[in-house]
DOMAR-385291 format. One record per residue (C-alpha): residue number from 1; z, y, x. Coordinates in pm, 1 decimal. Layout:
N
<atom volo="NUM" up="Z" north="Y" east="X"/>
...
//
This chain:
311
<atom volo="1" up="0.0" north="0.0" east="0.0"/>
<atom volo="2" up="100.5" north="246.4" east="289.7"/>
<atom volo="3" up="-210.1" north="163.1" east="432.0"/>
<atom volo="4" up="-455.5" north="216.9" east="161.5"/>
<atom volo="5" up="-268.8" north="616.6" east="101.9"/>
<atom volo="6" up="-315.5" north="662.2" east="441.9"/>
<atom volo="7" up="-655.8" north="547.0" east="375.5"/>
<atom volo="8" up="-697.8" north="749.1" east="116.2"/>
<atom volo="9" up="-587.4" north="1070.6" east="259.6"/>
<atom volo="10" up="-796.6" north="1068.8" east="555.5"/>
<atom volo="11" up="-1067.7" north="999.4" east="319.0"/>
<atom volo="12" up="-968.2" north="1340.5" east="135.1"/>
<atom volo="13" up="-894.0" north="1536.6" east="463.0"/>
<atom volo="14" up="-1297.8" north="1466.8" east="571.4"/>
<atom volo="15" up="-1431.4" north="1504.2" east="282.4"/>
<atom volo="16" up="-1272.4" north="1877.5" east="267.6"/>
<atom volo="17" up="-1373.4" north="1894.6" east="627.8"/>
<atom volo="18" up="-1720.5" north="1795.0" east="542.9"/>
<atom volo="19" up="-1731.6" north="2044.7" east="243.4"/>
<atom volo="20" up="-1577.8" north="2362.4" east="432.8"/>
<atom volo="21" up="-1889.3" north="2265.7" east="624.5"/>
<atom volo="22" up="-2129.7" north="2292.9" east="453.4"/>
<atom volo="23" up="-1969.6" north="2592.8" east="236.6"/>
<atom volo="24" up="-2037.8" north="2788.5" east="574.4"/>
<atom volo="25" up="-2389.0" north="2682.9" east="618.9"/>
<atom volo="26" up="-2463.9" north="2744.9" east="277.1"/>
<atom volo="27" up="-2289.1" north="3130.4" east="321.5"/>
<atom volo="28" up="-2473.9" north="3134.5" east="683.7"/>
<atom volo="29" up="-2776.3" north="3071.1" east="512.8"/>
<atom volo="30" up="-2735.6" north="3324.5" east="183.6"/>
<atom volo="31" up="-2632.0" north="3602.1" east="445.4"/>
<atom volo="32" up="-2930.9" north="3538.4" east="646.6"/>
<atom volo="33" up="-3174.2" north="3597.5" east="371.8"/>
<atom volo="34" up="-2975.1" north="3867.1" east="212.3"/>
<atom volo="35" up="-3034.0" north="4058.8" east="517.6"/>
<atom volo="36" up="-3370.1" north="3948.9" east="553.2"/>
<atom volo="37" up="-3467.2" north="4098.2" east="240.6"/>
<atom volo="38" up="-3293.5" north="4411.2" east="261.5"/>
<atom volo="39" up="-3480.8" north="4451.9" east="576.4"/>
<atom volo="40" up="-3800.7" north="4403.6" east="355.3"/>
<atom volo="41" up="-3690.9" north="4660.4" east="104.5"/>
<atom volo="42" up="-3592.9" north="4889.2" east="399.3"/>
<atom volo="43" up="-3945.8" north="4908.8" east="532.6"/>
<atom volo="44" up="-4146.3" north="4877.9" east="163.7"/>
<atom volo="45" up="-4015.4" north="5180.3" east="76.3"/>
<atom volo="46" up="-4133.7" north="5335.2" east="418.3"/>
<atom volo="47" up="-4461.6" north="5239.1" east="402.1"/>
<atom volo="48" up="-4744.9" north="5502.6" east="400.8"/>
<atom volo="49" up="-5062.5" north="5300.8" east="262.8"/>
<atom volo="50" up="-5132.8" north="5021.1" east="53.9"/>
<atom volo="51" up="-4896.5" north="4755.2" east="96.3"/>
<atom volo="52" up="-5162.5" north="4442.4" east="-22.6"/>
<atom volo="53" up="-5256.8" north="4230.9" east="325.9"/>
<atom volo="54" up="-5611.1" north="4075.4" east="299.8"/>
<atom volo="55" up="-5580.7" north="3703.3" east="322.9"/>
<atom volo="56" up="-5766.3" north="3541.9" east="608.8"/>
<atom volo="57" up="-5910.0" north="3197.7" east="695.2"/>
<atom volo="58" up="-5789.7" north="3060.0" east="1080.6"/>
<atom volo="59" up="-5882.4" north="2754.6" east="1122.5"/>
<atom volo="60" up="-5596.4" north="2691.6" east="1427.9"/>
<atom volo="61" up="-5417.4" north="2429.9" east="1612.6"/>
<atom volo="62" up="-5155.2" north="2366.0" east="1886.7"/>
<atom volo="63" up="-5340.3" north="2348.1" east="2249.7"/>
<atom volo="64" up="-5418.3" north="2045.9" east="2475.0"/>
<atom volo="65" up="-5137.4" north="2135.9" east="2691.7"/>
<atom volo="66" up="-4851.3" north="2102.7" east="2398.3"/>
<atom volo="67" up="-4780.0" north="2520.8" east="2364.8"/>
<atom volo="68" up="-4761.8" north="2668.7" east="2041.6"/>
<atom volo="69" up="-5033.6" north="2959.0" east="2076.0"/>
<atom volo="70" up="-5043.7" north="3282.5" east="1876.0"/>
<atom volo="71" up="-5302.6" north="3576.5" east="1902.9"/>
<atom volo="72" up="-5087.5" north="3891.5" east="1866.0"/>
<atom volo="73" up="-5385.6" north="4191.5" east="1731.1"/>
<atom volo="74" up="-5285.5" north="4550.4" east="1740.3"/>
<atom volo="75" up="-5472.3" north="4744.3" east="1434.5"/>
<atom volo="76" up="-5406.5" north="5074.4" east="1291.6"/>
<atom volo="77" up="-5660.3" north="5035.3" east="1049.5"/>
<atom volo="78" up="-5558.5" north="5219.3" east="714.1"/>
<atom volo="79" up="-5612.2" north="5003.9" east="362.8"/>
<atom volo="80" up="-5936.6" north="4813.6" east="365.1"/>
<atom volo="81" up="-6098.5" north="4960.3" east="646.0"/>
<atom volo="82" up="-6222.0" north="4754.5" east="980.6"/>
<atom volo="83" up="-6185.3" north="4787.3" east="1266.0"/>
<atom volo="84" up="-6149.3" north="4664.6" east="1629.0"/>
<atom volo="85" up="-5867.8" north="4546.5" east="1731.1"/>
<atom volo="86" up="-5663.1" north="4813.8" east="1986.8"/>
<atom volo="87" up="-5473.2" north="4501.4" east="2147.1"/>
<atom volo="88" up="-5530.5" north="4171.8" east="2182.5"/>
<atom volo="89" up="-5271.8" north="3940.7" east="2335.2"/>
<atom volo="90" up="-5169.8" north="3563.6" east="2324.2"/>
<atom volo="91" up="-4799.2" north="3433.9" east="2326.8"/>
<atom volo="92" up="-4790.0" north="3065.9" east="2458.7"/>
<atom volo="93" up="-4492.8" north="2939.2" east="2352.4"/>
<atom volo="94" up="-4431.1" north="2597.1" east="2497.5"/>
<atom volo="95" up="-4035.2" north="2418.7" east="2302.7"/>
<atom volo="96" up="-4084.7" north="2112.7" east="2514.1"/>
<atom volo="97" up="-4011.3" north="2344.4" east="2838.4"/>
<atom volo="98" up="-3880.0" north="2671.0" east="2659.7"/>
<atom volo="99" up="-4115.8" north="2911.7" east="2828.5"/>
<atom volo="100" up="-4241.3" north="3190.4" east="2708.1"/>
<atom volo="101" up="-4583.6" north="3349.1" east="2838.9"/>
<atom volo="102" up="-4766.5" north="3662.9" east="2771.3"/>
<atom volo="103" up="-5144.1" north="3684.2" east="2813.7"/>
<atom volo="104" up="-5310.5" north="4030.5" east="2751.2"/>
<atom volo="105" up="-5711.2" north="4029.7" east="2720.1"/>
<atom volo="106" up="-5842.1" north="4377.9" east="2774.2"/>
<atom volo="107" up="-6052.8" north="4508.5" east="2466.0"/>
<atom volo="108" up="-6362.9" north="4594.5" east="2664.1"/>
<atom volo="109" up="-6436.3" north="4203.6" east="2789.4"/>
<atom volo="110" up="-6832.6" north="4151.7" east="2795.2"/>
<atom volo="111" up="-6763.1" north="3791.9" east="2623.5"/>
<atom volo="112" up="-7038.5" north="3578.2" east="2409.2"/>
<atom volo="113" up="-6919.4" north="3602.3" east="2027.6"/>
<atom volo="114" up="-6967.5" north="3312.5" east="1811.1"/>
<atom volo="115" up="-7332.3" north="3366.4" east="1643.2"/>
<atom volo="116" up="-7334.4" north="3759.2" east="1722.5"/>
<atom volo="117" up="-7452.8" north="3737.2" east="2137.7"/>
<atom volo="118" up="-7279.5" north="3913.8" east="2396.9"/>
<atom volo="119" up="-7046.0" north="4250.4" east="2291.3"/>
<atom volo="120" up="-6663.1" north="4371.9" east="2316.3"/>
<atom volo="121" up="-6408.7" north="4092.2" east="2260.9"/>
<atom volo="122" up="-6234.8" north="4372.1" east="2037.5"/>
<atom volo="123" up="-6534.0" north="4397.7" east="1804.1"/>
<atom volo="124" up="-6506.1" north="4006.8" east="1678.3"/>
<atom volo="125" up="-6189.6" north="4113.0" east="1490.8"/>
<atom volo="126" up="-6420.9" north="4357.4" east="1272.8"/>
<atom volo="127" up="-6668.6" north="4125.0" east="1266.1"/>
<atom volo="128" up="-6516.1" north="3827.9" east="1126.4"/>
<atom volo="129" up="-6155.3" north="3852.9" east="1153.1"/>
<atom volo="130" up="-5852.9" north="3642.5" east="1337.2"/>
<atom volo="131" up="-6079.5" north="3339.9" east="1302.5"/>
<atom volo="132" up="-6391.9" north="3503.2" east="1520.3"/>
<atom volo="133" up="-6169.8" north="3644.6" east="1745.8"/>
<atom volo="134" up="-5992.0" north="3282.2" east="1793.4"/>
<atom volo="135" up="-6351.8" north="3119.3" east="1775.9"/>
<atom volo="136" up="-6448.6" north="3367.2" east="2062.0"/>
<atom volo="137" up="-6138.0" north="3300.2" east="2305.7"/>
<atom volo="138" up="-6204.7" north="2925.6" east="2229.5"/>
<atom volo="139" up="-6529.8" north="2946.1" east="2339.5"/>
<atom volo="140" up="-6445.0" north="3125.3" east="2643.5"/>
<atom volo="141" up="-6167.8" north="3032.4" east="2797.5"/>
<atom volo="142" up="-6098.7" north="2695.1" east="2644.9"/>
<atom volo="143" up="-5746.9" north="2786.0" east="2467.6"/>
<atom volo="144" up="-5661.3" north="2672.4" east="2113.3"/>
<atom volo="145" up="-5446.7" north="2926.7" east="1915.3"/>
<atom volo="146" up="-5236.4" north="2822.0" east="1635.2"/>
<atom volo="147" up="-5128.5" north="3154.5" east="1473.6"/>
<atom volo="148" up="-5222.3" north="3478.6" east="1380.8"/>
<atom volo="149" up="-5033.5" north="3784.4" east="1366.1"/>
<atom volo="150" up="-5194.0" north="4119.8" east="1312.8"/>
<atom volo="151" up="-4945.8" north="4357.8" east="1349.0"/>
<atom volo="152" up="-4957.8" north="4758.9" east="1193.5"/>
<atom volo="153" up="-4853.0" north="5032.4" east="1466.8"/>
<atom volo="154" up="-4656.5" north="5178.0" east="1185.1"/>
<atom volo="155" up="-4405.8" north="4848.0" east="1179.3"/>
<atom volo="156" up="-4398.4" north="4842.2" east="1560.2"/>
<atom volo="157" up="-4202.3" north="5175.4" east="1546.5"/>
<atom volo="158" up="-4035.9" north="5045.5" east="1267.1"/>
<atom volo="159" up="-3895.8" north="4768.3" east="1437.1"/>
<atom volo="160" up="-3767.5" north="4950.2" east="1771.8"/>
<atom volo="161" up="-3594.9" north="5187.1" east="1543.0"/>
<atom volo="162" up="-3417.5" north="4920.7" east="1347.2"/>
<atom volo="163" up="-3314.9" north="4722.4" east="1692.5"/>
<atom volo="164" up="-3297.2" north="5014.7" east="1929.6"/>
<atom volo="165" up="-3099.9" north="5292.0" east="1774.7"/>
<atom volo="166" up="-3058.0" north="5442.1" east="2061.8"/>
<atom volo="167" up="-3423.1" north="5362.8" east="2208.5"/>
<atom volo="168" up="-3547.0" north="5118.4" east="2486.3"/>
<atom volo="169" up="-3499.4" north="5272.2" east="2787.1"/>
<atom volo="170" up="-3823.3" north="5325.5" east="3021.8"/>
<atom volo="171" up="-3934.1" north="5440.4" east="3313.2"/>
<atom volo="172" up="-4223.7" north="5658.7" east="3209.6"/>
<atom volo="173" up="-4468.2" north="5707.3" east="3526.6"/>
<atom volo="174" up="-4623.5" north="6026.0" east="3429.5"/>
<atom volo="175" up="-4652.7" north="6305.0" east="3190.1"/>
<atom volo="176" up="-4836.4" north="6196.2" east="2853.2"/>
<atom volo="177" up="-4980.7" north="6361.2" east="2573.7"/>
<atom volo="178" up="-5351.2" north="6332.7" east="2513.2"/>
<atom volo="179" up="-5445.3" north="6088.5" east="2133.0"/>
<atom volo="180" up="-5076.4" north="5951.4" east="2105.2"/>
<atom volo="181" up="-4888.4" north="6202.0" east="1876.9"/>
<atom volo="182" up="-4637.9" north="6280.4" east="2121.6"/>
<atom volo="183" up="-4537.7" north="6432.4" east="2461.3"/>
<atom volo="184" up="-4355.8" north="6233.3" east="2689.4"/>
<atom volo="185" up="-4265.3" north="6345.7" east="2967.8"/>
<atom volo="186" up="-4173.3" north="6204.2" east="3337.4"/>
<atom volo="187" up="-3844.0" north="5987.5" east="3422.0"/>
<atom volo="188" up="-3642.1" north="5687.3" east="3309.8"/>
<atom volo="189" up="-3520.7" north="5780.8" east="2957.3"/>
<atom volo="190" up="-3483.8" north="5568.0" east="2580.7"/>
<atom volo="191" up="-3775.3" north="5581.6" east="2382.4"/>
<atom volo="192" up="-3782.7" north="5607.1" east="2009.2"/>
<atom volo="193" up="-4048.4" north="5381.8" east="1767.2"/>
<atom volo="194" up="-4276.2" north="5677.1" east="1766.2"/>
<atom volo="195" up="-4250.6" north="5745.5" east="2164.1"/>
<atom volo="196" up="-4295.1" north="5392.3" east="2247.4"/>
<atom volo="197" up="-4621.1" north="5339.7" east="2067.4"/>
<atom volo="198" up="-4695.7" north="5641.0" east="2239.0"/>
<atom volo="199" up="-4619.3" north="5496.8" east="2564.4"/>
<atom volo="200" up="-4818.1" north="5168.8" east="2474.6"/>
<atom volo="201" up="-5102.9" north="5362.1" east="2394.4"/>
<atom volo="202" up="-5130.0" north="5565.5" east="2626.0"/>
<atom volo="203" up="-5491.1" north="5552.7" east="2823.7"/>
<atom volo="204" up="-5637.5" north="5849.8" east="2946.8"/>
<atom volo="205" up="-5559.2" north="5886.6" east="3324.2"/>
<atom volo="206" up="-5744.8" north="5735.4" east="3585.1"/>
<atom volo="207" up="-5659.3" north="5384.3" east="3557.0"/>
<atom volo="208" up="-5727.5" north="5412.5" east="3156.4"/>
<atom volo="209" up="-5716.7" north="5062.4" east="2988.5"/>
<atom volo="210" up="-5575.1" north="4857.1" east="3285.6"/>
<atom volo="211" up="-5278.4" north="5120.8" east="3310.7"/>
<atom volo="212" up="-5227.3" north="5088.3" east="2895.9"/>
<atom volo="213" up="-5239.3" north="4667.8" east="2923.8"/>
<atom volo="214" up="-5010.6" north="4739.8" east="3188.7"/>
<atom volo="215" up="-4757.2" north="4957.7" east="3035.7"/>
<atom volo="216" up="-4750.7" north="4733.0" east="2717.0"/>
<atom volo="217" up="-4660.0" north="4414.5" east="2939.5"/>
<atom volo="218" up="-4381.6" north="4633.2" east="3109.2"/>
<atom volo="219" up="-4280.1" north="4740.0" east="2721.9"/>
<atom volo="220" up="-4267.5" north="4354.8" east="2600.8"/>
<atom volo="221" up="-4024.8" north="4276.0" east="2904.6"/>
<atom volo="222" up="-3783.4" north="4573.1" east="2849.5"/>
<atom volo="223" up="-3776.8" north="4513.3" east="2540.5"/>
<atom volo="224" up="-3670.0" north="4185.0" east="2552.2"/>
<atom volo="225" up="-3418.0" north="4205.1" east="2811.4"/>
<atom volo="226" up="-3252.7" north="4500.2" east="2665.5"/>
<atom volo="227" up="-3219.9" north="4294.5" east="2309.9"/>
<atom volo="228" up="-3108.6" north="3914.3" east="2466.3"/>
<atom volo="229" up="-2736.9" north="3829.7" east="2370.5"/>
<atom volo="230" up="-2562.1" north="3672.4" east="2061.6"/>
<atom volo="231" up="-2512.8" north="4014.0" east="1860.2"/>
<atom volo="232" up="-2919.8" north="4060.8" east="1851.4"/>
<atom volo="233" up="-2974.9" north="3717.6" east="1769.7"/>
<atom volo="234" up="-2745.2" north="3737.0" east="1452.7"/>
<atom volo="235" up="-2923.2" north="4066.0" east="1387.6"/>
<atom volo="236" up="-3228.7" north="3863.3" east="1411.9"/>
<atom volo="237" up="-3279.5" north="3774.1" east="1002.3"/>
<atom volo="238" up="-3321.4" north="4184.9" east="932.4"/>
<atom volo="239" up="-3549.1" north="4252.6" east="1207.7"/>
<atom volo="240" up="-3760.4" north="4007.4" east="1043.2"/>
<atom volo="241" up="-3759.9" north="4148.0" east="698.9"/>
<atom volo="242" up="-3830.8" north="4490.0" east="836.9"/>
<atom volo="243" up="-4168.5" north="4402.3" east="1021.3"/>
<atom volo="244" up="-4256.6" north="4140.1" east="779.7"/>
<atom volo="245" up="-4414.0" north="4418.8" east="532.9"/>
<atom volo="246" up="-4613.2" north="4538.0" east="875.2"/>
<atom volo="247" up="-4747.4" north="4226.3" east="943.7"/>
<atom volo="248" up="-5043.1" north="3992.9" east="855.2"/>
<atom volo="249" up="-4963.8" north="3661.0" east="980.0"/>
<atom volo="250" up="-5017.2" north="3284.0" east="879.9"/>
<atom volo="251" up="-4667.3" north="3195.0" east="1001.1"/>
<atom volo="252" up="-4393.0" north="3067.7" east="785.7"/>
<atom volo="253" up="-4057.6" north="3301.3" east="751.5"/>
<atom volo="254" up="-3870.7" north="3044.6" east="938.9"/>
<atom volo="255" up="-4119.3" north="2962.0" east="1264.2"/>
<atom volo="256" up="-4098.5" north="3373.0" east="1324.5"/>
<atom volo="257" up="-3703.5" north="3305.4" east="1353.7"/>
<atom volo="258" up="-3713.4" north="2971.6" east="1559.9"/>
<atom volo="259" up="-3951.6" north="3153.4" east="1809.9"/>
<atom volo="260" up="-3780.5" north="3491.7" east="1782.4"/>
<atom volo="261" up="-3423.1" north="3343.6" east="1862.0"/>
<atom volo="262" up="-3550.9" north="3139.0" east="2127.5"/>
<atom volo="263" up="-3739.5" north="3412.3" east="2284.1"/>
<atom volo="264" up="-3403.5" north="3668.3" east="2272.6"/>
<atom volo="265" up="-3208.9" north="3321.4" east="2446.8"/>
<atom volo="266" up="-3042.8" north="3500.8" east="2767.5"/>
<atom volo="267" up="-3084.5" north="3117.8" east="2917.2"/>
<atom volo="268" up="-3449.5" north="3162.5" east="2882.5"/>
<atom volo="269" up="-3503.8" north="3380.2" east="3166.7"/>
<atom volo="270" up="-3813.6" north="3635.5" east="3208.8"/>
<atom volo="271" up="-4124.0" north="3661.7" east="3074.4"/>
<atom volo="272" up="-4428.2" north="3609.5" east="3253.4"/>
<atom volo="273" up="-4738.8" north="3770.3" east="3171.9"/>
<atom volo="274" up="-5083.3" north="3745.9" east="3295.2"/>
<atom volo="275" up="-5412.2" north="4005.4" east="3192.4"/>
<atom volo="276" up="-5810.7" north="3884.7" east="3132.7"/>
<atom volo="277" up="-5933.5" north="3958.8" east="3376.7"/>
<atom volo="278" up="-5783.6" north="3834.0" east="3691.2"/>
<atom volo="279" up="-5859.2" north="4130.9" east="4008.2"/>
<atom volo="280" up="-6164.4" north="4063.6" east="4148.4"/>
<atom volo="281" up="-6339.3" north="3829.0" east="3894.4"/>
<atom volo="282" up="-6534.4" north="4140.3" east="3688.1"/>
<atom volo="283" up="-6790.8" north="4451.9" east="3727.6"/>
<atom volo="284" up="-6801.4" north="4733.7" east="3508.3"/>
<atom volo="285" up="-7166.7" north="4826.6" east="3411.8"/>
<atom volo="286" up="-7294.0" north="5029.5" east="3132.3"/>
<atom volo="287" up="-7477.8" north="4858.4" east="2877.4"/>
<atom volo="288" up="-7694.0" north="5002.6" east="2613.0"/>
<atom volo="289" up="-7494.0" north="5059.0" east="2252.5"/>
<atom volo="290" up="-7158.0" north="4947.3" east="2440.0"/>
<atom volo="291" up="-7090.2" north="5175.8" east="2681.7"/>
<atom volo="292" up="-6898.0" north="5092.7" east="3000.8"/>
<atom volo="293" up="-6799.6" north="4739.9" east="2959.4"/>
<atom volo="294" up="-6595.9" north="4446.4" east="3193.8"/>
<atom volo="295" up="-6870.0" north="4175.7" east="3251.9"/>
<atom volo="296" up="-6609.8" north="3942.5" east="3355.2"/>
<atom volo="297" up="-6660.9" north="3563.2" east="3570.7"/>
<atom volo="298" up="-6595.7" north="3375.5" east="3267.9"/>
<atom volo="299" up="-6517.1" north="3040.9" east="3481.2"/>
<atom volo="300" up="-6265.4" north="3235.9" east="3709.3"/>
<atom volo="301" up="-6077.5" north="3411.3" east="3409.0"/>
<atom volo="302" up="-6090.3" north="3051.5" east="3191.8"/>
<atom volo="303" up="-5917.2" north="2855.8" east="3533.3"/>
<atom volo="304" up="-5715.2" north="3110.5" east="3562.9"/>
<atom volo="305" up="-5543.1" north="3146.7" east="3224.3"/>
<atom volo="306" up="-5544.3" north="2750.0" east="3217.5"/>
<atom volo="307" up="-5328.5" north="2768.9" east="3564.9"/>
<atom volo="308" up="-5083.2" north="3017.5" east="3427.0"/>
<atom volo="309" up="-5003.7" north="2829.5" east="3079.1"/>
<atom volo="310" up="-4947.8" north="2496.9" east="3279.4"/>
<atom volo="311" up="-4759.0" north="2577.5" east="3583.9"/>
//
């Protein structure tokens, strides 16, 4: 008899144990999407333009080399109108190893596009979208991407202001002003949403487009290693919500937070990054009804981008 109470009661003591349990997973869970979705509301009522996102085709998959691939596009394009994309970049993220890599192709590649011939790699996002543009770095360089995310400048200032009240602090190289709405000048300082898109914009000194791809690489880091630690991670469910609105993606809710709190890990170390195309593997002629474009060595940049996702 003393043995089946005792029985008993330990019975009762896990069971309680078990359902405190899951009470807090359950609360973890409803707090998560509470502030999720008032980060949503925060930015929807924001938002300057039409907040319907056109719904695109990708016809994606993981890599041969087991990362997770997704082709970040820059686009300040307002309501239904097209255009190239400003930035074009591709996060390789690899759970197996928990790496994280940043690749940066520079708009004005001289790349074959997928039933148009040879033109900008930034005009196949105009011409046919995420998928063309995915089509087109397939073709090229041999790289299956998974995702899509085309993300508005508008929610990229969003976002630092909702994570960095106080700014991300930068060392700004030069004075800068000319097409990017605001005037920064010289110096390490914090820079708000609107002064960092600035910053990442920024392409009209001698270096133009090489110093930009630069400068948003440098961004990407900072920004990362000034939000890493437990407090941003649990901040993690409203940061989502407030770029969601911003940003046209095929990814579920749940992958962006996976990838997200894996990415802000402190144990995950640095970010490397790598920019199409490599020194010394491109010219730069003029070509009629493009301009001044980057005929690059396709074979070079393709080895070379294979290289950096597997070492």
């Amino acid at each position: 008899m003393r043995s089946d109470r005792h029985q008993r009661k330990k019975k009762r003591r896990w069971t309680s144990i078990l359902l405190v349990f899951l009470l807090l997973i359950g609360a973890g869970i409803g707090y998560s999407y509470f502030q999720y979705k008032l980060g949503v509301n925060q930015s929807l009522k924001k938002m300057d333009r039409d907040q319907s996102k056109e719904i695109y085709s990708f016809k994606g998959q993981k890599d041969q080399y087991g990362d997770t691939n997704i082709l970040l596009l820059g686009s300040d394009a307002r309501g239904k109108e097209k255009s190239r994309s400003d930035t074009i970049m591709i996060a390789h993220f690899n759970e197996d190893k928990g790496t994280l890599k940043l690749t940066s192709i520079m708009r004005d590649c001289y790349v074959e596009i997928p039933g148009y011939g040879k033109h900008k790699i930034n005009s196949a996002f105009a011409r046919g979208g995420p998928e063309l543009v995915r089509q087109t770095i397939k073709q090229n360089f041999d790289i299956d991407l998974q995702y899509y995310a085309i993300v508005d400048f508008q929610g990229f200032e969003q976002l630092v202001d909702e994570a960095f009240p106080d700014g991300v602090k930068i060392n700004v190289e030069k004075k800068m002003k000319k097409n990017i709405g605001v005037t920064l000048e010289p110096g390490l300082q914090k820079l708000n949403g609107k002064q960092l898109l600035g910053y990442v914009r920024y392409r009209h000194d001698a270096v133009g487009d090489f110093g930009r791809v630069e400068r948003q690489q440098k961004t990407v880091k900072a920004m990362k290693d000034q939000l890493s630690g437990f407090q941003t991670i649990a901040k993690l469910p409203k940061l989502v919500g407030v770029v969601t609105p911003y940003v046209n993606t095929n990814m579920k809710t749940s992958d962006i937070l996976f990838m997200a709190k894996d990415f802000l890990s402190e144990k995950k170390g640095t970010v490397d990054t790598l920019r199409i195309p490599i020194k010394n593997s491109f010219t730069e002629p003029r070509v009629a009804g493009e301009g001044l474009v980057l005929d690059i060595n396709v074979e070079k940049n393709k080895q070379a981008l294979q290289q950096f996702i597997t070492k």
